[in-house]
N, C-alpha and C positions, 0 to 999 in steps of 0.2 A: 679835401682829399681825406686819406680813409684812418684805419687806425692802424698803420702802420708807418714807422717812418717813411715821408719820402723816398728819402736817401737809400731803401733798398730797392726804388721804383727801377732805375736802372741798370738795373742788374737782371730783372724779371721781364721788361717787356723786351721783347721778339721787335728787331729796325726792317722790317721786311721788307726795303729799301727797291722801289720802283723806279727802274729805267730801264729800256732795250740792251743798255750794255751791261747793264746786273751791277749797276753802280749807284750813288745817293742819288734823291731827290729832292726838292724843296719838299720839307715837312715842318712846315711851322705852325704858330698860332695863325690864321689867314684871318683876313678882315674881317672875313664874317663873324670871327668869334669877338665882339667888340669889346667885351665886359675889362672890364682891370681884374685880374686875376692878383693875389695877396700878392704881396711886394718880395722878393727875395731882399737877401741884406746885400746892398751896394756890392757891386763887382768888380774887383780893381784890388790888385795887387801890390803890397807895401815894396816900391820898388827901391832896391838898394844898389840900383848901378850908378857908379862911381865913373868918372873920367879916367882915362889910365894916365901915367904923370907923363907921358910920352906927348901929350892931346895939348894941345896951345889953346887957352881960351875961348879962341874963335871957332872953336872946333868942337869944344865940350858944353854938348847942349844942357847941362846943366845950368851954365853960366850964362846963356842966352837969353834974354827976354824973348815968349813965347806967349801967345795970346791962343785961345780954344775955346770955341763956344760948344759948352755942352748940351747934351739932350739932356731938360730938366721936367720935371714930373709939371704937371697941370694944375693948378690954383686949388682945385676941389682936393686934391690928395694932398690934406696938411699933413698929414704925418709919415708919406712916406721924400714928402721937400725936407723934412725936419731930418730925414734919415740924409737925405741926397747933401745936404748942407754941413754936418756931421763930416760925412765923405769930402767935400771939398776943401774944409778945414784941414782936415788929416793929409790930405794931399798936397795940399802948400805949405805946409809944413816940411815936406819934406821938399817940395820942390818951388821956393819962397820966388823961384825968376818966371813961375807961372801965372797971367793973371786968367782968370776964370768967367765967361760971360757965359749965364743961364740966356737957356732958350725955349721953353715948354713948348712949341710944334709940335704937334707928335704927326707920323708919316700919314701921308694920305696919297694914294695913286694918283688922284689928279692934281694933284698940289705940287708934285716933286717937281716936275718937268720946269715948272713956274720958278721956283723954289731955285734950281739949279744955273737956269740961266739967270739969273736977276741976280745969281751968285750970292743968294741970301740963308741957304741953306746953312745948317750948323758943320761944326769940326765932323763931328759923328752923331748918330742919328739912330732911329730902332725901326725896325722894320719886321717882318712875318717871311720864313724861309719859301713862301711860295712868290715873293720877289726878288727870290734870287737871280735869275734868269733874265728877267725883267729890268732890273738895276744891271747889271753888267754891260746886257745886251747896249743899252741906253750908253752906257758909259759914266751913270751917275753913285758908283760905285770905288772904293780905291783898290789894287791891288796891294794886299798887307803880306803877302807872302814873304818877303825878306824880314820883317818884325814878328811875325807866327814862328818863323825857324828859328828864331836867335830869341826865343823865348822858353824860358826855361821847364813849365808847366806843359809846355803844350802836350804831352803823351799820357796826361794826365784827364784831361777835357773829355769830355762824355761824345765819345764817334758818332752814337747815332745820332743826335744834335748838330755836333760842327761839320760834321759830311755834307751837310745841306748845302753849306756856302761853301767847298772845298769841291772849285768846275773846272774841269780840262787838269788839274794838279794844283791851282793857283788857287790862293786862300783869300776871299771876299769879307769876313765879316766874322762876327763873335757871340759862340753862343750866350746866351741868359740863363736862361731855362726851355722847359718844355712841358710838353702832355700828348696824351692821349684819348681821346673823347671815350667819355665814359656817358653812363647813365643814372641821373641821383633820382631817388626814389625819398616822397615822403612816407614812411613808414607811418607813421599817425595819423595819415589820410586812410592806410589800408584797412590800418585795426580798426579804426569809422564805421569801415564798411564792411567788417567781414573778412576781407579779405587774404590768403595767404600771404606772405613774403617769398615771391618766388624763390627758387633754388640761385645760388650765384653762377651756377654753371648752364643756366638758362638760354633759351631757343626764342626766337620770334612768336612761338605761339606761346611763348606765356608771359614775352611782353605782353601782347594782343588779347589774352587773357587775363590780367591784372589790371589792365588800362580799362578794358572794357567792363570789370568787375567793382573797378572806379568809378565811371565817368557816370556824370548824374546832369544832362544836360538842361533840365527845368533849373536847375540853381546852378548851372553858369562853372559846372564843376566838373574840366576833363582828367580822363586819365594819362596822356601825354599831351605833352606840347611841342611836335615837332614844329621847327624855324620854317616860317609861311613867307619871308620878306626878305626882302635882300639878298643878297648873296647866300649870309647865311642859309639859307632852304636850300639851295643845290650843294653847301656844304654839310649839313646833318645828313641829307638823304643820300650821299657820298659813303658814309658809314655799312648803307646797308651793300648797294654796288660793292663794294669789297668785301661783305660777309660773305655773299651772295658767289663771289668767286671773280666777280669783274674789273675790269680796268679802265682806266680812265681815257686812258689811249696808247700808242706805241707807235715805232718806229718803223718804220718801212720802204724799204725801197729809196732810201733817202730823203722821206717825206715824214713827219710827225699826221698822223692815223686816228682818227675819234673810234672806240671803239667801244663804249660806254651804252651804244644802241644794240647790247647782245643781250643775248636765252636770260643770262643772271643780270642785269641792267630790266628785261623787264620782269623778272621776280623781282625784283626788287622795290619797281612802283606799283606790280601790283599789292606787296605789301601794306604798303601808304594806303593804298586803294581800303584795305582791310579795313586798316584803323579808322580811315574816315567816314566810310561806308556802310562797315557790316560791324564793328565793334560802337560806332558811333562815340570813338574815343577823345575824336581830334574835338578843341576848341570851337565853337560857332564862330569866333571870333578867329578864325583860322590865319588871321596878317599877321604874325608874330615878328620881330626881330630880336637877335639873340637878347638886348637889353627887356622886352615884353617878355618873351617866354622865361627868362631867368626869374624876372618881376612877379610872373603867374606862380611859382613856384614859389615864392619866398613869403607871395598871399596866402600861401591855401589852395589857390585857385585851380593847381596840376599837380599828382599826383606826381607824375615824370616829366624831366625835361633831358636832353641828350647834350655833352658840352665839356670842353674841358673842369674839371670838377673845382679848381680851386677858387676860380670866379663864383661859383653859383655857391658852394657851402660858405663861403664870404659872408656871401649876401643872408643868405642864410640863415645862420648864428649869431652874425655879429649885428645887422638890421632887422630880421624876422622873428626873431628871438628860439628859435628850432634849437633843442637839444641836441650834442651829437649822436645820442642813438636816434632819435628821432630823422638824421640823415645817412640815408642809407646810398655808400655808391657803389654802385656795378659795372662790371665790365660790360663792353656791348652786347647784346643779345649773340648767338651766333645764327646762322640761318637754319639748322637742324642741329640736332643731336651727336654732338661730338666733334662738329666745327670751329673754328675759329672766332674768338671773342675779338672780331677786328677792331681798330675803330683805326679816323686820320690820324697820324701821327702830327705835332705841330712844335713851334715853340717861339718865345723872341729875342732877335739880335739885335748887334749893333753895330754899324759898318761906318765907316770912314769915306767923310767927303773927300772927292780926287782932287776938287780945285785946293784944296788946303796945301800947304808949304809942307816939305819933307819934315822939318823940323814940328810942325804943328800935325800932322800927322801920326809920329811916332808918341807926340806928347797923347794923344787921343787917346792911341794903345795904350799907353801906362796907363792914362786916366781909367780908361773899358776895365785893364786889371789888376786896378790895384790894390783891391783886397781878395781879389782869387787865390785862394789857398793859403790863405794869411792868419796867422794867429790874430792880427786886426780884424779881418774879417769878422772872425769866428766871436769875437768879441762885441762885434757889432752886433751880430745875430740874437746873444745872449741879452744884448740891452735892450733890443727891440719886444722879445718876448718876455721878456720881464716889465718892460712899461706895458704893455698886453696885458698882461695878469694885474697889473694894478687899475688898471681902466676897466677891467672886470673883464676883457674880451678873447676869444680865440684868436691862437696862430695857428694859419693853414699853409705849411709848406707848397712847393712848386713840385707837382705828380715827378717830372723830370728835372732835374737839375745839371749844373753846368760840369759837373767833378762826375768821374765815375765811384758809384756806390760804395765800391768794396776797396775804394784809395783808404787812405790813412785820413787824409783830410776830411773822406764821406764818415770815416767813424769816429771821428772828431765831432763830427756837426750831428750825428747821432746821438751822441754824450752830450751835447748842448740842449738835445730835445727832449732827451729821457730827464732832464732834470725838473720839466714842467708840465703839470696836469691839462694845463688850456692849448696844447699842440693837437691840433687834430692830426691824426694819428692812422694809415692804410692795413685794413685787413692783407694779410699774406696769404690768403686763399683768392681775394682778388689780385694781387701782385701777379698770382701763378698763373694764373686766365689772361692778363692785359695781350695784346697782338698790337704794338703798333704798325700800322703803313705810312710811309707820307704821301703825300700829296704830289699831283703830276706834275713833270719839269715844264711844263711849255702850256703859258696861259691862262694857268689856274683860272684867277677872277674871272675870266671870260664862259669857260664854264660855267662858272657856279650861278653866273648871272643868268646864262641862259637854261640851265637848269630849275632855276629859281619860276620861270617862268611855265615851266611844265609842271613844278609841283602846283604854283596857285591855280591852274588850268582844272586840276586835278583834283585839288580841295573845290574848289567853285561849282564843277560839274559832275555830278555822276553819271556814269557809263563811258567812261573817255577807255578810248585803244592806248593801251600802255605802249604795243609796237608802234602804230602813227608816231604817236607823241615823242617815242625816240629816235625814231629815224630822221624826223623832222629834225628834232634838236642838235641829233649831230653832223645834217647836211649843215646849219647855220655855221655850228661851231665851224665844222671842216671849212669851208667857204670862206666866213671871215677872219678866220683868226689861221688856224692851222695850215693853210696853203699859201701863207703869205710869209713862214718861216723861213729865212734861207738855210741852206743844208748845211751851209759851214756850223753851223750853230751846236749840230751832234756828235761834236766830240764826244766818248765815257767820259765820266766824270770818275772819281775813282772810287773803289767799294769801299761800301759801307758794312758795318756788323753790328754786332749785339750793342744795347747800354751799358753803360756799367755801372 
């Protein structure tokens, strides 16, 4: 992320929050964005509630023996287990009747269902706001509304974030962090070639121009890499669909609506068309998924890749050896001149298993916040980027964060960064540009998969009907997925607004 704090990301992007009733949407990190994004410092809140003396023993969970299996990081990320371990200490510490069982699972949609019934699933768990809907619908979600209200921070949490999990009034789940798909640029591929550094307040034609002022396909060297595989592909190409003025789908008549096959849906692929066609920008090797295309980028090999940013300048900096000037990020393109620098909005939570016991449930929440807005916290953070600087490496904040910016706590954590040269750090000319949108309530992945399939269609063949190809796509979606929703399902959820 860029050379500005974070911490004033939300405060600057626009939550242009998508639903028929003008209320949140799932907008999170979604699958397709697979990369590990830097670590924020542990979330959880140094909890000082006390039993009142009125409380018998058996009543004050403090005194309780309470077991909680947590979401724990993955064997390849030693050092942010080293942070997670740190955190568990601190927290039995203060809560010594807790015992702690690590569980590195990380979510997978087809996993859960397995997961849930075998009753093997953890206390709490991380998940992508575009399974909001998804997890409830299912039931493999808990209702934390009664510990969200008796929680003291909560007016503090960044809305455009925890609105995602915040359906019908009832509160599912707990932000992390967030983003907003940007577009990193290697600036040293340009100067290579010539090339200008476009304007930050740029149009599709000069992505298309830049890429194509790049791409040098005899040596294997494009000027983007949009996501060809996966999911990911109907999610980067999602970005333009929203420049472009379109929606993903809407409400109607009591029915969820694909409506992703309109006038701006095919400006949209005819863009793609552009780059792969008439710029001859895209990869040969056009199967990309977000982990390839980040990879192409951190080779040399792409000039641009599209994505939330802190994953990919990660990679970047800290494995590619890329200078931070040498990474440039931008807002999305917009579709013309004087547009909306759209991109998805995203982010990730963490929600609370229902089969867990009241008592092991609530321990979950502390656990989720026990350094939220904690001088522990803040303290954490400080350590974390000070072993960074001694390992010689960059911290890259989370573009969105769980605190609104302009709290006491975000200028807190602002004074934690400013005290270190290896914080990568957001341009405030891009802060001013960012537009998030999130992501549609009903189906997401199904989408994305089947738009995945229009874009490889698309890179594979030239001369394809951008209107066929979408009309096609969203008889599929409508058919399988969208006409099978029951209508109790479209309650509003409640509005959403700015970051903070």
């Amino acid at each position: 992320m860029r050379k500005v704090s974070s911490v004033f990301a939300c405060l600057l992007v626009t939550g242009t929050l998508l639903s028929a009733c003008g209320g949140n949407n799932n907008g999170n990190k979604p699958a397709a964005d697979g990369g590990e994004a830097t670590p924020a410092p542990a979330a959880t809140q140094a909890a000082e509630e006390s039993a009142t003396p009125s409380q018998s023993p058996a009543d004050d969970i403090n005194q309780k023996k309470v077991t909680i299996k947590i979401h724990y990081p993955t064997p390849d990320l030693t050092e942010v287990r080293a942070q997670e371990d740190d955190k568990i200490k601190r927290f039995q510490e203060v809560y010594p009747n807790v015992e702690i069982v690590k569980d590195d699972w990380q979510y997978n949609v087809s996993e859960i269902g397995v997961k849930m019934a075998a009753n093997e699933a953890p206390t709490f768990f991380n998940t992508y706001a575009t399974e909001a809907k998804f997890l409830i619908e299912k039931g493999w979600v808990a209702d934390i509304t009664d510990l969200w209200n008796n929680y003291e921070f909560k007016d503090q949490i960044n809305p455009v974030l925890q609105n995602q999990f915040i359906i019908g009034g009832k509160v599912y789940g707990v932000t992390q962090k967030g983003y907003v798909t940007t577009t990193m640029i290697n600036k040293k591929m340009l100067d290579d070639k010539g090339v200008a550094v476009p304007p930050m307040d740029w149009t599709w034609d000069d992505m298309l121009n830049t890429a194509k002022g790049v791409a040098d396909p005899k040596k294997g060297i494009s000027g983007i890499a949009p996501m060809g595989k996966g999911n990911e592909a109907g999610w980067n190409w999602t970005n333009f669909l929203f420049e472009a003025g379109g929606e993903i789908q809407k409400i109607e008549g009591g029915k969820v609506v694909a409506t992703f096959n309109s006038e701006a849906g095919i400006k949209a692929l005819d863009f793609y068309k552009k780059l792969r066609w008439e710029a001859k920008a895209v990869p040969q090797d056009w199967a990309l998924g977000w982990g390839d295309a980040v990879g192409a980028f951190q080779q040399g090999r792409t000039a641009m890749v599209m994505a939330g940013s802190d994953g990919v300048i990660e990679q970047a900096l800290n494995q590619g050896g890329f200078k931070p000037e040498d990474v440039l990020t931008y807002p999305m393109p917009a579709a013309e001149k004087g547009g909306k620098h759209t991109g998805v909005l995203g982010g990730d939570y963490l929600v609370i298993n229902p089969n867990a016991s009241k008592d092991e449930q609530e321990m979950a929440f502390r656990y989720i916040t026990f350094d939220y807005f904690s001088d522990k916290g803040l303290e954490a953070l400080d350590a974390i980027i000070s072993q960074r600087k001694t390992d010689g490496k960059y911290y890259i904040p989370p573009l969105l964060d769980y605190y609104a910016a302009d709290s006491d706590f975000g200028k807190k954590t602002k004074a934690v960064y400013d005290k270190y040269d290896i914080v990568y750090q957001y341009s405030p000319e891009i802060m001013a540009l960012l537009d998030g949108k999130p992501e549609a309530q009903y189906n997401t992945q199904d989408y994305y998969a089947t738009m995945s399939n229009v874009i490889q269609e698309l890179f594979a063949k030239e001369g394809t009907d951008s209107k066929v190809q979408l009309d096609a796509a969203a008889a599929t979606v409508q058919q399988k997925f969208f006409d099978t929703i029951k209508g109790s399902r479209f309650r509003c959820p409640p509005s959403g607004g700015r970051g903070g």
